[in-house]
N, C-alpha and C positions, 0 to 999 in steps of 0.2 A: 402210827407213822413210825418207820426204823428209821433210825442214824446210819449215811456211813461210816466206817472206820477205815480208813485206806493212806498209805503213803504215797502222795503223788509223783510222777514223772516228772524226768527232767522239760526246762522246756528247750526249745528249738535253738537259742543262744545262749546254752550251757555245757559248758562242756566237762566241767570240773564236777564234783565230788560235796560242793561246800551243802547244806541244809541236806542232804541226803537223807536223814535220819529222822526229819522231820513227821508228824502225823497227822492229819485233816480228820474233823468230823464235823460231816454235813448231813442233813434231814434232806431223805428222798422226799420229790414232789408230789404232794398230794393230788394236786390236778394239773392238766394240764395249761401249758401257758396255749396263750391265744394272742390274738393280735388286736391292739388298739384299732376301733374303728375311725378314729381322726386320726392319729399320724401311721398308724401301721406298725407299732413296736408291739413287740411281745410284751406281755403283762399275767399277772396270776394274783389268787386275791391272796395265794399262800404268805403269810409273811416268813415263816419260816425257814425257806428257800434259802432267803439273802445271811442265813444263820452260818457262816462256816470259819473252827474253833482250831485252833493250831496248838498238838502238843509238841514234846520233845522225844516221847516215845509212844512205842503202842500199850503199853501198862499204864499209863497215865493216864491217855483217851476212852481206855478202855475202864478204869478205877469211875471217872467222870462220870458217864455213862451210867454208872454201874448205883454210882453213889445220888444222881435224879431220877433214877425208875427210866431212863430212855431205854427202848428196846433197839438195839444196834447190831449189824453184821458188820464182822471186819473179812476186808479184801484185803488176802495177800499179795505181795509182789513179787511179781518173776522176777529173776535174776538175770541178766544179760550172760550169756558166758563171753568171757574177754578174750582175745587172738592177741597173744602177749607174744611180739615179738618185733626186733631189732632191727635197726636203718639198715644194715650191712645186710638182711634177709632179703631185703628188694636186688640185692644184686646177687645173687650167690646163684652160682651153676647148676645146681639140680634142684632146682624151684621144684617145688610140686603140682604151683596151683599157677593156669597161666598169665602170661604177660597182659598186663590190663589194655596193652595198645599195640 
């Protein structure tokens, strides 16, 4: 069973910067989940699913790992590229890109 190694994404009401740096290691699911036949939730007899280890970098999760015998892939992350540019650019006469409305 591998670990992952991955820095997760922002979530949907984040918009800053803060934990960015952060790193996760989780153990892929060995089987899959199925559904309770009384209430109908997902379930798995995995217990190591509900396993997941927050470093401060990727040298540390990966030292971790390295130092229990876990066999682990680390997933890198893309990079966003940023559209760095200034309030006065929404008004300026030879826009490039057009008017949103």
């Amino acid at each position: 069973m591998f670990a992952r190694i991955y820095r997760p994404s922002k979530t949907a009401m984040q918009s800053g910067h803060a934990r960015a740096d952060d790193w996760v290691l989780e153990f892929e699911p060995s089987m899959a989940r199925r559904p309770d036949p009384l209430m109908g939730w997902s379930s798995t007899g995995d217990a190591r699913s509900q396993i997941r280890l927050n470093f401060g970098s990727r040298g540390e999760a990966v030292a971790y790992a390295s130092r229990y015998g876990i066999p682990f892939r680390v997933h890198e992350a893309r990079e966003t590229p940023r559209k760095i540019k200034s309030y006065a650019a929404n008004f300026a006469t030879d826009r490039k890109e057009p008017w949103s409305h």
